[in-house]
HTML snippet that shows the backbone in 3Dmol.js (N, CA, C, O; Angstrom):
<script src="https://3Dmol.org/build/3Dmol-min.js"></script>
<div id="view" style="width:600px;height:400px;position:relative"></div>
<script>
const pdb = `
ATOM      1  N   UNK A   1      75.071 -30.043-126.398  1.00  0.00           N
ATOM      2  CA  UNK A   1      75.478 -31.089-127.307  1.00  0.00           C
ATOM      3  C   UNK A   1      76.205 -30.504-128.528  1.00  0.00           C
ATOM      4  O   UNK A   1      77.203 -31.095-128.940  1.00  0.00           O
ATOM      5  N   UNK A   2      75.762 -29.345-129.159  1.00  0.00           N
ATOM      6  CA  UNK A   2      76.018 -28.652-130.375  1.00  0.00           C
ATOM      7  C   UNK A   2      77.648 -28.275-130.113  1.00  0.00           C
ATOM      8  O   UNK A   2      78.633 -28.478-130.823  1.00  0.00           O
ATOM      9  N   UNK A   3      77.514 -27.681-128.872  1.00  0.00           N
ATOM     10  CA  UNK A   3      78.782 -26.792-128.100  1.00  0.00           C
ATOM     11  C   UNK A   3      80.054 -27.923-127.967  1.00  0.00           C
ATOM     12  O   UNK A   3      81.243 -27.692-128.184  1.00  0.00           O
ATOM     13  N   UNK A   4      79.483 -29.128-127.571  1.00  0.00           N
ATOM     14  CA  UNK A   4      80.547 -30.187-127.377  1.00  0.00           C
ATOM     15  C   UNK A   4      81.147 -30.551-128.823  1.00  0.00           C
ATOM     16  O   UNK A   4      82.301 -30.754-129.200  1.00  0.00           O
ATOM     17  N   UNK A   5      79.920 -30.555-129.475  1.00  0.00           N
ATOM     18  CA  UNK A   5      80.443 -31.149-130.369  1.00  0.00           C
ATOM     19  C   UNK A   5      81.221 -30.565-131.229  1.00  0.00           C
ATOM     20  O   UNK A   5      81.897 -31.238-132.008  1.00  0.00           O
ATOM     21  N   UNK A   6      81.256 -28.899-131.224  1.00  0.00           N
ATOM     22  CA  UNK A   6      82.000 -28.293-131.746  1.00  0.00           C
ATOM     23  C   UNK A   6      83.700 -28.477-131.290  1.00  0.00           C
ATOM     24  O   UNK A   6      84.648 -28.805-132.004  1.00  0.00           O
ATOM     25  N   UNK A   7      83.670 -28.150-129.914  1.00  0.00           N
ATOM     26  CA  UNK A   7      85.096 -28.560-128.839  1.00  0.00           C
ATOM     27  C   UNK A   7      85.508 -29.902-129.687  1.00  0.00           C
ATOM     28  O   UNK A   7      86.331 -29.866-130.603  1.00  0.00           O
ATOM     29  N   UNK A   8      84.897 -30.972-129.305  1.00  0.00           N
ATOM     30  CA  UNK A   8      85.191 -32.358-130.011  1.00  0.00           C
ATOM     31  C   UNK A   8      85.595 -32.333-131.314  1.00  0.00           C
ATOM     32  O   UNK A   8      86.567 -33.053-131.547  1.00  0.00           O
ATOM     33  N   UNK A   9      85.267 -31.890-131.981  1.00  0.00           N
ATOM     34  CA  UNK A   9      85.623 -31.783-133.852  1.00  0.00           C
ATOM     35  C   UNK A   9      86.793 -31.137-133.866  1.00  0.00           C
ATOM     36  O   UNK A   9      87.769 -31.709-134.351  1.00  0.00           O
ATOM     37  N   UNK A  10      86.934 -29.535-133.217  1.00  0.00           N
ATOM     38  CA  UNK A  10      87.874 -28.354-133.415  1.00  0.00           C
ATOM     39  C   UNK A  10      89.217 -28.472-132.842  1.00  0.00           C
ATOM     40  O   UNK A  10      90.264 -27.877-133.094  1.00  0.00           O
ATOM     41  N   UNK A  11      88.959 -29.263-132.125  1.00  0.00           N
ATOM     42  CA  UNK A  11      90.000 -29.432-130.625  1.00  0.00           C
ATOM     43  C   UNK A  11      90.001 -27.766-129.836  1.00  0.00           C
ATOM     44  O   UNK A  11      91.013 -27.213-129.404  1.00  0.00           O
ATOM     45  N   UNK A  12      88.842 -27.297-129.809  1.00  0.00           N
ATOM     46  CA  UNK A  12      88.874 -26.188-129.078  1.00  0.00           C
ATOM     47  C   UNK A  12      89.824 -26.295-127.993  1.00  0.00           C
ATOM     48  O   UNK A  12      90.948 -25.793-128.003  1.00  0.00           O
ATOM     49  N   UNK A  13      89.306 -26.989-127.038  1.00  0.00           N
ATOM     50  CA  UNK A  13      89.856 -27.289-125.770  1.00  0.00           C
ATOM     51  C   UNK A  13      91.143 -26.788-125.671  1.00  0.00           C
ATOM     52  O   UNK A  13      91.590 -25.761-125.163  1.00  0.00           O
ATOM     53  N   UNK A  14      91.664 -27.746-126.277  1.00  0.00           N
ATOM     54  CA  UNK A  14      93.224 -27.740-126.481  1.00  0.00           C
ATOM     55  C   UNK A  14      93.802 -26.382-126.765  1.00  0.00           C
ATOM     56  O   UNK A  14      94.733 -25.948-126.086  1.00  0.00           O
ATOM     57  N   UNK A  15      93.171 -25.579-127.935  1.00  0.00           N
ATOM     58  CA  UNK A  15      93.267 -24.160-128.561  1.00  0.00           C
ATOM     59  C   UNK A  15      93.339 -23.520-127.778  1.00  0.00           C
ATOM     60  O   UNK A  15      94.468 -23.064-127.599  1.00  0.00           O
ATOM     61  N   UNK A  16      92.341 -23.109-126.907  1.00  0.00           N
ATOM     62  CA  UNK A  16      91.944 -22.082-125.489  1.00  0.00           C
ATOM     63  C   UNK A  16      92.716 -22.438-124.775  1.00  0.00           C
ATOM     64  O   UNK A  16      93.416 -21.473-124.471  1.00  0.00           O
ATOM     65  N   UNK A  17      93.146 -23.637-124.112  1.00  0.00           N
ATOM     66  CA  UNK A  17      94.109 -23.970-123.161  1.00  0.00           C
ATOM     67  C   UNK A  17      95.083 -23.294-123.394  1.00  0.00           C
ATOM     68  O   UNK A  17      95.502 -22.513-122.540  1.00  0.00           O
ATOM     69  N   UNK A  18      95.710 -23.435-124.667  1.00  0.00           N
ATOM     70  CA  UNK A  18      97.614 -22.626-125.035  1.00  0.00           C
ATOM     71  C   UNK A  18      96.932 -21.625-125.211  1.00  0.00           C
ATOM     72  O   UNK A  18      96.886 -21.476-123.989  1.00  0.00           O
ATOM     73  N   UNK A  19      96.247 -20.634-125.646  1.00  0.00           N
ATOM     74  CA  UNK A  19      95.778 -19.425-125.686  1.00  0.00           C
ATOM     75  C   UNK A  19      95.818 -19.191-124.220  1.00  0.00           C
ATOM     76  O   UNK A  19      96.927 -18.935-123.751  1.00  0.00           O
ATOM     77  N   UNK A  20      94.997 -19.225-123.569  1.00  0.00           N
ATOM     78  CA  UNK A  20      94.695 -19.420-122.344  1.00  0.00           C
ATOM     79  C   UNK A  20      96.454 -18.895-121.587  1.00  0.00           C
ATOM     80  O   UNK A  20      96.814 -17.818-121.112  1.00  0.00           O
ATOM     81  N   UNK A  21      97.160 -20.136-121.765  1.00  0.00           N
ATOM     82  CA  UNK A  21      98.273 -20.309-121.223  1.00  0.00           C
ATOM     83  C   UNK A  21      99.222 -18.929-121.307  1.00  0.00           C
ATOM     84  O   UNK A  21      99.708 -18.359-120.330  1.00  0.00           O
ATOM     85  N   UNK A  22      99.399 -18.443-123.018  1.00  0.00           N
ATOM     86  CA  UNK A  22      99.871 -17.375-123.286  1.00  0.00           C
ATOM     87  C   UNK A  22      99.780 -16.052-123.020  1.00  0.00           C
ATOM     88  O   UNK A  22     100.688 -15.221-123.049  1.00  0.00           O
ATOM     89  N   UNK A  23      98.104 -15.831-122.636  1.00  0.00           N
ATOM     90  CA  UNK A  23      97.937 -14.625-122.165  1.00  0.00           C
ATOM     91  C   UNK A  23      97.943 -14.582-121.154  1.00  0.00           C
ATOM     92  O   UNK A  23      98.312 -13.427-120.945  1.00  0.00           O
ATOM     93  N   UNK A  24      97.723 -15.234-119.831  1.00  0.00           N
ATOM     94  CA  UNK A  24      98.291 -15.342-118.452  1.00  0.00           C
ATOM     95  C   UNK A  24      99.422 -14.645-118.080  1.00  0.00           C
ATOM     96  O   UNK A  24      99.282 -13.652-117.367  1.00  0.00           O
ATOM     97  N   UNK A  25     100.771 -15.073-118.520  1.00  0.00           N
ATOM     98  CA  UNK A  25     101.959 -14.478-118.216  1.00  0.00           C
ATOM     99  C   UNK A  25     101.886 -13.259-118.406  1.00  0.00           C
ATOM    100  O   UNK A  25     102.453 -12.610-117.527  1.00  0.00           O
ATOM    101  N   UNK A  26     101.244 -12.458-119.494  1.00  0.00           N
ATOM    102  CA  UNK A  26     100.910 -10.989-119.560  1.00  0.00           C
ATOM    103  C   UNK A  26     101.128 -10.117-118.564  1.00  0.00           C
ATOM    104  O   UNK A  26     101.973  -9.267-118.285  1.00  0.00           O
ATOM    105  N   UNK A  27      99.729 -10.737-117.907  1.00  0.00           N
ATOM    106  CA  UNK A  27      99.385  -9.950-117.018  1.00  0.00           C
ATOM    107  C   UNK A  27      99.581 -10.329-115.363  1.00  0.00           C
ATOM    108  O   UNK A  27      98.912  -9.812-114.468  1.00  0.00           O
ATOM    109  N   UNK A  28     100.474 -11.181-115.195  1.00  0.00           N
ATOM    110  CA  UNK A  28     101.458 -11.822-113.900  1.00  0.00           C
ATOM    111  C   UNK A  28     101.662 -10.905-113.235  1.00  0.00           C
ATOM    112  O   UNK A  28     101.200 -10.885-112.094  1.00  0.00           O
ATOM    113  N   UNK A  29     102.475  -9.772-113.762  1.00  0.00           N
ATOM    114  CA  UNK A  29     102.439  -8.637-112.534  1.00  0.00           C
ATOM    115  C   UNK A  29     101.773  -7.906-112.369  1.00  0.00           C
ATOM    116  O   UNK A  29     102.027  -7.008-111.566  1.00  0.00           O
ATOM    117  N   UNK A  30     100.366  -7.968-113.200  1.00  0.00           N
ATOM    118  CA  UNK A  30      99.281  -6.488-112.558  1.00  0.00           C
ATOM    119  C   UNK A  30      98.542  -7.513-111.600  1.00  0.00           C
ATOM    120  O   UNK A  30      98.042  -7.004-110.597  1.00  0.00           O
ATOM    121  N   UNK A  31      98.384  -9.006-111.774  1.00  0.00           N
ATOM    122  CA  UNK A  31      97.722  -9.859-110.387  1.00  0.00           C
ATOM    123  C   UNK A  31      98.714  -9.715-109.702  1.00  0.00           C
ATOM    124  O   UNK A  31      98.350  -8.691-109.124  1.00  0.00           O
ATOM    125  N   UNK A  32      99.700  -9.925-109.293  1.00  0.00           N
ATOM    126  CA  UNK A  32     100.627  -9.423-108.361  1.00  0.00           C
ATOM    127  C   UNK A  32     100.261  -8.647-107.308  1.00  0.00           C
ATOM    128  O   UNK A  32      99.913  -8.819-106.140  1.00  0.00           O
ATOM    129  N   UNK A  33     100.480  -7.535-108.228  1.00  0.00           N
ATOM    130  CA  UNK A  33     100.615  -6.041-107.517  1.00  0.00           C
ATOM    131  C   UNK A  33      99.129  -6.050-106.611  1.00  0.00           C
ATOM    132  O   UNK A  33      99.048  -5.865-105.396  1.00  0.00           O
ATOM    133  N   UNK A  34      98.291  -6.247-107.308  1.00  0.00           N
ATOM    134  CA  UNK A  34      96.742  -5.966-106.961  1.00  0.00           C
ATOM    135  C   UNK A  34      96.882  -6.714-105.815  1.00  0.00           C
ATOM    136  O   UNK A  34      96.504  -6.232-104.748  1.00  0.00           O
ATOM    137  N   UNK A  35      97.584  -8.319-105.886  1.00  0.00           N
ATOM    138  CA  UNK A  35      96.801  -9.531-104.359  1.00  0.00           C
ATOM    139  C   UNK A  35      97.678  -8.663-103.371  1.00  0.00           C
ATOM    140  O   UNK A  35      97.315  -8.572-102.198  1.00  0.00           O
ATOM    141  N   UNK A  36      98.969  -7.939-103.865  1.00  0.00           N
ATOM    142  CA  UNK A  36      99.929  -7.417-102.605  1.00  0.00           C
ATOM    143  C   UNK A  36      99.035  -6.323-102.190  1.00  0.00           C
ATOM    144  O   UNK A  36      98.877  -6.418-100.973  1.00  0.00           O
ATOM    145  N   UNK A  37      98.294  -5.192-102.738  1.00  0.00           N
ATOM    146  CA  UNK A  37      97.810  -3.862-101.928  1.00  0.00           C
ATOM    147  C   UNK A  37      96.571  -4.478-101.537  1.00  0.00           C
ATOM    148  O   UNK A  37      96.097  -3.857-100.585  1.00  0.00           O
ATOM    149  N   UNK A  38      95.671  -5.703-101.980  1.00  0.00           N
ATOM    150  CA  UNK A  38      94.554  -5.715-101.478  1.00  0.00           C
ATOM    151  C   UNK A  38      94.036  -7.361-101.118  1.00  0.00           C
ATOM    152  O   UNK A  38      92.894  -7.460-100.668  1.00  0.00           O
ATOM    153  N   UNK A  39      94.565  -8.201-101.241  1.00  0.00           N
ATOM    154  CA  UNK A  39      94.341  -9.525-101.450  1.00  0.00           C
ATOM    155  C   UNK A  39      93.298 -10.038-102.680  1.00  0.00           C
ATOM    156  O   UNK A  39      92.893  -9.424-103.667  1.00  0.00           O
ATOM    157  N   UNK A  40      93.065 -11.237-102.275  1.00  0.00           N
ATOM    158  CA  UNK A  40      91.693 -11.549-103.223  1.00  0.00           C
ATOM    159  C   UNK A  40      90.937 -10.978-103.336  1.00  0.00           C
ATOM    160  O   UNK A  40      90.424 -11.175-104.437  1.00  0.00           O
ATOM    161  N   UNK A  41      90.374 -10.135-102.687  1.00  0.00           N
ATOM    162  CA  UNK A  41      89.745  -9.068-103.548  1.00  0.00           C
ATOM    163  C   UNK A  41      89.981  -8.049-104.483  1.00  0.00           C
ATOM    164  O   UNK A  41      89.316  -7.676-105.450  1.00  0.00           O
ATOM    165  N   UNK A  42      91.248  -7.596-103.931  1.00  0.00           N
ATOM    166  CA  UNK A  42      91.726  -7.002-105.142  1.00  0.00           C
ATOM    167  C   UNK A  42      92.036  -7.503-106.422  1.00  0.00           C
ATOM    168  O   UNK A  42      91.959  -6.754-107.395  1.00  0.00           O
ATOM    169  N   UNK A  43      92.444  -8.910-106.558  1.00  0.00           N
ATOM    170  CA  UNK A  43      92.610  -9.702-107.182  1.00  0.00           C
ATOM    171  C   UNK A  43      91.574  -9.964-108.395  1.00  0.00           C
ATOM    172  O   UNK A  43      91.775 -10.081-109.603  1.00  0.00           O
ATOM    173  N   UNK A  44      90.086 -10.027-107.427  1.00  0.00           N
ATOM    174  CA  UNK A  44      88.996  -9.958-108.274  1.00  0.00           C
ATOM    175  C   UNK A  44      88.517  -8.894-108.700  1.00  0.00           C
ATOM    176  O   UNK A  44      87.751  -9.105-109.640  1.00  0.00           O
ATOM    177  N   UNK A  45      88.608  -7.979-108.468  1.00  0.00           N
ATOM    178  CA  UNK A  45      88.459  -6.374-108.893  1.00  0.00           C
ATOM    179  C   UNK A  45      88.813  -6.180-110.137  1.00  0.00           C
ATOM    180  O   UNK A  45      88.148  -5.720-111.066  1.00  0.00           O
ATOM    181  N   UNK A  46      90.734  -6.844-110.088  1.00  0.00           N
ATOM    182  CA  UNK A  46      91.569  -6.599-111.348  1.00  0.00           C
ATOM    183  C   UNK A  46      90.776  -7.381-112.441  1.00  0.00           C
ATOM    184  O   UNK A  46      90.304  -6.839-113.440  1.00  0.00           O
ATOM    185  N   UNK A  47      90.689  -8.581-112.181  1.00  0.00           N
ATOM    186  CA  UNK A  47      90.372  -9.494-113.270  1.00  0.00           C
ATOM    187  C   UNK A  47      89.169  -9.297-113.724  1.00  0.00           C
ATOM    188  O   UNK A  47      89.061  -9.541-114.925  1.00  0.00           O
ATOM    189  N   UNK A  48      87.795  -8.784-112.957  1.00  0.00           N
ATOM    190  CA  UNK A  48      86.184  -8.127-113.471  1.00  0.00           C
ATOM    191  C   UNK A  48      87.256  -6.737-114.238  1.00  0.00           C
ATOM    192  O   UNK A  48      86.364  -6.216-114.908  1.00  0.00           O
ATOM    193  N   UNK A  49      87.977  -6.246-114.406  1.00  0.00           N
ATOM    194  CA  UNK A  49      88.266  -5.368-115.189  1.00  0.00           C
ATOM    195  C   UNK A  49      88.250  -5.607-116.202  1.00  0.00           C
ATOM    196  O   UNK A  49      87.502  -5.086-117.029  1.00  0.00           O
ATOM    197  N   UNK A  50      89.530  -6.939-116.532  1.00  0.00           N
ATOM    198  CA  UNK A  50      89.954  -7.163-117.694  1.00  0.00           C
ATOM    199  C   UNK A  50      88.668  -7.868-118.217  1.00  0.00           C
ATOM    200  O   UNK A  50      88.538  -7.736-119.434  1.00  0.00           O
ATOM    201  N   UNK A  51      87.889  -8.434-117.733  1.00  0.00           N
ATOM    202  CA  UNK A  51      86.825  -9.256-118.586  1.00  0.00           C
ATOM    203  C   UNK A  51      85.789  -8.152-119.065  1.00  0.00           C
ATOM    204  O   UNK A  51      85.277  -8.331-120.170  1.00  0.00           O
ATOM    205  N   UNK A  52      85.417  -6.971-118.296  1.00  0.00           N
ATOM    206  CA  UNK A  52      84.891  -6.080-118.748  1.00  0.00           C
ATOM    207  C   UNK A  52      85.609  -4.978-119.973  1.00  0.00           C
ATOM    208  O   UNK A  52      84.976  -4.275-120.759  1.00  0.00           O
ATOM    209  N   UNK A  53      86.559  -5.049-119.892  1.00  0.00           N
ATOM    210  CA  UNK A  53      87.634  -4.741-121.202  1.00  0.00           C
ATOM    211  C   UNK A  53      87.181  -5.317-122.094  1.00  0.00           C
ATOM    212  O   UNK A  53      86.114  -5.061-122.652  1.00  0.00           O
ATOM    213  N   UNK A  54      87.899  -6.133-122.336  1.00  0.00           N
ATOM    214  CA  UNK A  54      87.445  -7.434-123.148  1.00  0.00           C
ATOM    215  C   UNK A  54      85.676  -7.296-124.237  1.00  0.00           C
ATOM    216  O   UNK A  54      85.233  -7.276-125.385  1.00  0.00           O
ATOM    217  N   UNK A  55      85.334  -7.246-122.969  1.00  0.00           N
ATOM    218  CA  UNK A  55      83.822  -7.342-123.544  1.00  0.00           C
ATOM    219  C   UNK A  55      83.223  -6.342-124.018  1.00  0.00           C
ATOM    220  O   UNK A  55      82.063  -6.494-124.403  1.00  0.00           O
ATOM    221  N   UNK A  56      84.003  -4.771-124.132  1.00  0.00           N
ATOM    222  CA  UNK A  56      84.069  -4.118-124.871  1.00  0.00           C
ATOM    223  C   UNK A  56      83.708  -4.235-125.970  1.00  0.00           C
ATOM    224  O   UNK A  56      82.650  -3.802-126.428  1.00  0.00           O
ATOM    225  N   UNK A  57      85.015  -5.177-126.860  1.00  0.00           N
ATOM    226  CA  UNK A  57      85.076  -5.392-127.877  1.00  0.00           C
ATOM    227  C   UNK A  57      85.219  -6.992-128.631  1.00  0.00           C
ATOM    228  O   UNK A  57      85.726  -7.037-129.752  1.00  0.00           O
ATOM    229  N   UNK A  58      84.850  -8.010-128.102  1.00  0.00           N
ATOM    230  CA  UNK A  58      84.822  -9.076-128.110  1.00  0.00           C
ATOM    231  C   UNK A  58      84.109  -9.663-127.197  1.00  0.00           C
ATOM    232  O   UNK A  58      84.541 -10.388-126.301  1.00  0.00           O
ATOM    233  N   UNK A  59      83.074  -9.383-127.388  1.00  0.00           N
ATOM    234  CA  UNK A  59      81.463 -10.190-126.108  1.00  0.00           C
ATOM    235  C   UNK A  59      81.431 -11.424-126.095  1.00  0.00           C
ATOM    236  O   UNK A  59      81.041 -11.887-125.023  1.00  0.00           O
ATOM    237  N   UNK A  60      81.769 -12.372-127.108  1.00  0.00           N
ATOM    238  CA  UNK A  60      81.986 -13.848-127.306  1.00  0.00           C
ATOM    239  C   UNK A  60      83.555 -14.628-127.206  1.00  0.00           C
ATOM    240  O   UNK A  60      83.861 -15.816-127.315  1.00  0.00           O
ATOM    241  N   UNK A  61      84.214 -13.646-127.000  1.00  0.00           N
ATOM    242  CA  UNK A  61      85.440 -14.640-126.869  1.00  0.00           C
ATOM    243  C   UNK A  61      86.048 -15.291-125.710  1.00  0.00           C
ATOM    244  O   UNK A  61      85.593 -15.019-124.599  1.00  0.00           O
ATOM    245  N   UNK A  62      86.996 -16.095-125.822  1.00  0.00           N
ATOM    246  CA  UNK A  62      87.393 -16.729-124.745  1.00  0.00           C
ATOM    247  C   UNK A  62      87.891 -16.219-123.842  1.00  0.00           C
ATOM    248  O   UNK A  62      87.664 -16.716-122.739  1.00  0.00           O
ATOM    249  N   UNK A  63      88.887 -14.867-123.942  1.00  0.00           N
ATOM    250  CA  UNK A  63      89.191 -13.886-122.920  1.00  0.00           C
ATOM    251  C   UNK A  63      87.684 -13.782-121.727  1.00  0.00           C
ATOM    252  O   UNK A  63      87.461 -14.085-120.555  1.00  0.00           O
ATOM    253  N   UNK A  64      87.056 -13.275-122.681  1.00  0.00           N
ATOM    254  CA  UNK A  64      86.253 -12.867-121.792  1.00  0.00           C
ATOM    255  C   UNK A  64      85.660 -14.141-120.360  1.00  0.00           C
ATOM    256  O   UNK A  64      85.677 -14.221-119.132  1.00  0.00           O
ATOM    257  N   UNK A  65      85.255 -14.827-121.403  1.00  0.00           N
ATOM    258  CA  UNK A  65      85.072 -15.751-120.523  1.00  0.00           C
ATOM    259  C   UNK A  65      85.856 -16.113-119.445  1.00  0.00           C
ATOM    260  O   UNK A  65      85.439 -16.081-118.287  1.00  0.00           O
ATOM    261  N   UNK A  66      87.292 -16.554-119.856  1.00  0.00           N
ATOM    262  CA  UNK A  66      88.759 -16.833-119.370  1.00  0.00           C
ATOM    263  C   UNK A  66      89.043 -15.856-117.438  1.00  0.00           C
ATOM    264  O   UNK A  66      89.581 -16.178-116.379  1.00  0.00           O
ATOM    265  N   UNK A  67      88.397 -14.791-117.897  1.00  0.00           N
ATOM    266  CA  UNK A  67      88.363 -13.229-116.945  1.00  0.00           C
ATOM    267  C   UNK A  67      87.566 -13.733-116.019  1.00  0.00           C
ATOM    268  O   UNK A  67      87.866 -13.907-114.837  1.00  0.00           O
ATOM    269  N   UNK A  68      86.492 -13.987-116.562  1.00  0.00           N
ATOM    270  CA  UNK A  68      85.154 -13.691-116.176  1.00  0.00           C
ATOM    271  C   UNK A  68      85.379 -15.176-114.832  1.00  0.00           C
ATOM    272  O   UNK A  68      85.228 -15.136-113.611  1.00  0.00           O
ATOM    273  N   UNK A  69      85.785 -16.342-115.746  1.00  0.00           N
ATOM    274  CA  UNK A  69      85.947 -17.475-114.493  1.00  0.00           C
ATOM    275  C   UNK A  69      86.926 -17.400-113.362  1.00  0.00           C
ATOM    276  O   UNK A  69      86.990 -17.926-112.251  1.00  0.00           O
ATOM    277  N   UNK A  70      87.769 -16.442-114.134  1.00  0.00           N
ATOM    278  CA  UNK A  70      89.151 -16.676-112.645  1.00  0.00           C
ATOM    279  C   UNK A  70      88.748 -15.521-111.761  1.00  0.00           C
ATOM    280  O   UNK A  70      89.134 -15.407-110.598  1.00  0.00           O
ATOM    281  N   UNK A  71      87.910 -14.631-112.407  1.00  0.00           N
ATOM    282  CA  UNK A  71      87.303 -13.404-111.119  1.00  0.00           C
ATOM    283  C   UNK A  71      86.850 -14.209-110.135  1.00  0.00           C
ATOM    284  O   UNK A  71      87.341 -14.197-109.006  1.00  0.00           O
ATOM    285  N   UNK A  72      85.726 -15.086-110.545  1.00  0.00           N
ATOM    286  CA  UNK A  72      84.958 -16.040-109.644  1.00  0.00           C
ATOM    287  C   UNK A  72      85.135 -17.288-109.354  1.00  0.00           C
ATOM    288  O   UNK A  72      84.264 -18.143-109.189  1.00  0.00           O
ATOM    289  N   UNK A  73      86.679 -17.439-109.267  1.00  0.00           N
ATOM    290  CA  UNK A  73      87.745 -18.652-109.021  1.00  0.00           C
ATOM    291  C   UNK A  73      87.806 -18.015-107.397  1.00  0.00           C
ATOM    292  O   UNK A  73      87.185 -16.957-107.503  1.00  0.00           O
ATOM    293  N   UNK A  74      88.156 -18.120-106.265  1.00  0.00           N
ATOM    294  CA  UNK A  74      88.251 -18.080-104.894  1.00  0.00           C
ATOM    295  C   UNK A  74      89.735 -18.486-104.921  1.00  0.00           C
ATOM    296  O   UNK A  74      90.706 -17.746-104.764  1.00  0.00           O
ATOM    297  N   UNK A  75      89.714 -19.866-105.163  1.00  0.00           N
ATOM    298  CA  UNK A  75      91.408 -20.429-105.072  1.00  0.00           C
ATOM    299  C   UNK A  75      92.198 -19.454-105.877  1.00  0.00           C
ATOM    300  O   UNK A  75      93.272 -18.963-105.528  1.00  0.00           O
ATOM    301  N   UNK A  76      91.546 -19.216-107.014  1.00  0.00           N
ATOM    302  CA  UNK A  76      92.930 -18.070-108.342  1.00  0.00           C
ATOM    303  C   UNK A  76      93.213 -16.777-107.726  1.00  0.00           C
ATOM    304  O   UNK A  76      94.241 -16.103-107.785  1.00  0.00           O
ATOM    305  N   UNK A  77      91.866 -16.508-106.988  1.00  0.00           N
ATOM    306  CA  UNK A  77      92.111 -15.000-106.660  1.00  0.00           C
ATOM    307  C   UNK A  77      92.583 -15.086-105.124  1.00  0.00           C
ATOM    308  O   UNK A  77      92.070 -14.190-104.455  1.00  0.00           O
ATOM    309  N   UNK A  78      93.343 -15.849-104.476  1.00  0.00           N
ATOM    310  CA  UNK A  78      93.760 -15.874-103.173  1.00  0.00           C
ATOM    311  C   UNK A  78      95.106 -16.654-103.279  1.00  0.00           C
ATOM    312  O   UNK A  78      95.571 -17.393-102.411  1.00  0.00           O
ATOM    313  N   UNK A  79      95.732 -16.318-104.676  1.00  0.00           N
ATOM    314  CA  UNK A  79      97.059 -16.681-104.732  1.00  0.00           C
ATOM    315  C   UNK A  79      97.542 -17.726-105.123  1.00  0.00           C
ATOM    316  O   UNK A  79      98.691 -18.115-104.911  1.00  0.00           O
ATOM    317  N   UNK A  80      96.460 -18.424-105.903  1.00  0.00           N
ATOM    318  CA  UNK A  80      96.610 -19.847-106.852  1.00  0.00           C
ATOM    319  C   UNK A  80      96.815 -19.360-108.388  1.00  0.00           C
ATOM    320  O   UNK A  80      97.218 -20.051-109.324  1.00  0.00           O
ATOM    321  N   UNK A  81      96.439 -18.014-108.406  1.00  0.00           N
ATOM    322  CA  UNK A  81      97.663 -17.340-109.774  1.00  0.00           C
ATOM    323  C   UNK A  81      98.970 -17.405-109.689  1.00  0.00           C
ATOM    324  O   UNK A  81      99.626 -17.173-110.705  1.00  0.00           O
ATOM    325  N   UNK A  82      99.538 -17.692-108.623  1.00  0.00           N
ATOM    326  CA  UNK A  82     100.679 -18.069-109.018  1.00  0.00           C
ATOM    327  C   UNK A  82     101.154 -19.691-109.070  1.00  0.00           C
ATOM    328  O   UNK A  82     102.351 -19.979-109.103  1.00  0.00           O
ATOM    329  N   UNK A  83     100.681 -20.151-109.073  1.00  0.00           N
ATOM    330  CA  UNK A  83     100.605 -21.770-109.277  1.00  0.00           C
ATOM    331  C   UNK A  83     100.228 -22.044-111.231  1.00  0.00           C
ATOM    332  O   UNK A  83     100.943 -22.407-112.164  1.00  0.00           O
ATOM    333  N   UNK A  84      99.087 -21.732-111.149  1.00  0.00           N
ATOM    334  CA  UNK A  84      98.814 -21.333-112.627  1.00  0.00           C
ATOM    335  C   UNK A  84      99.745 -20.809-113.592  1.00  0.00           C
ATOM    336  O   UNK A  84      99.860 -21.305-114.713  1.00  0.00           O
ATOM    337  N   UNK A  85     100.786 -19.269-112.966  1.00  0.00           N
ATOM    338  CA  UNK A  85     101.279 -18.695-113.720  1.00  0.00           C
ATOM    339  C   UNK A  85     102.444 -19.448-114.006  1.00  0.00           C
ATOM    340  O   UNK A  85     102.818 -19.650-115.161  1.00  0.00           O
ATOM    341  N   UNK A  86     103.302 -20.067-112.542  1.00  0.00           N
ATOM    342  CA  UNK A  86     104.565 -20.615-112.688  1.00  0.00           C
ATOM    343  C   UNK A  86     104.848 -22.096-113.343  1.00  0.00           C
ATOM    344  O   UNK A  86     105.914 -22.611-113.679  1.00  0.00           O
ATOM    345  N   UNK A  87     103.118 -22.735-113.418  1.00  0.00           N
ATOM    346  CA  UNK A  87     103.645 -23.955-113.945  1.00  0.00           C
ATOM    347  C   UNK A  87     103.548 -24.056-115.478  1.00  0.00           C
ATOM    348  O   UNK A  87     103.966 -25.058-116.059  1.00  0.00           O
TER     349      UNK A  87
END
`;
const viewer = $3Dmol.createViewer("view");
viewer.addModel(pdb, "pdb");
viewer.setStyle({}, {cartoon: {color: "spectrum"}});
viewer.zoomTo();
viewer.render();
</script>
């Protein structure tokens, strides 16, 4: 409730979404490269990287999180990153 209500007040949502949106294209060609030598799995390999990066040095942020869901996305990591990336 606390959590919503924060989203609801902040317009988080919205925030993370274009955040979200911006850092995607980044990294377009290291998901690439990875689904070409290994498929979705490689795919998920790459992306438990970057969320473990991440969490390095930012344990609470949306990256992390952001990582952390499209590792364990099935559709993202079997080539629905590029649907994501291109639209």
């Amino acid at each position: 409730m606390r959590v919503q209500h924060h989203f609801d007040t902040f317009g988080l949502s919205r925030l993370y979404e274009d955040q979200a949106a911006d850092d995607l294209p980044g990294i377009e060609l290291s998901i690439e490269e990875a689904f070409q030598a290994g498929g979705a799995r490689d795919v998920r390999v790459h992306l438990e990287g970057q969320a473990r990066s991440r969490a390095r040095h930012y344990k609470n942020s949306w990256m992390l999180a952001l990582y952390e869901a499209l590792a364990d996305d099935q559709w993202f990591c079997s080539g629905g990153f590029r649907q994501v990336v291109a639209g």
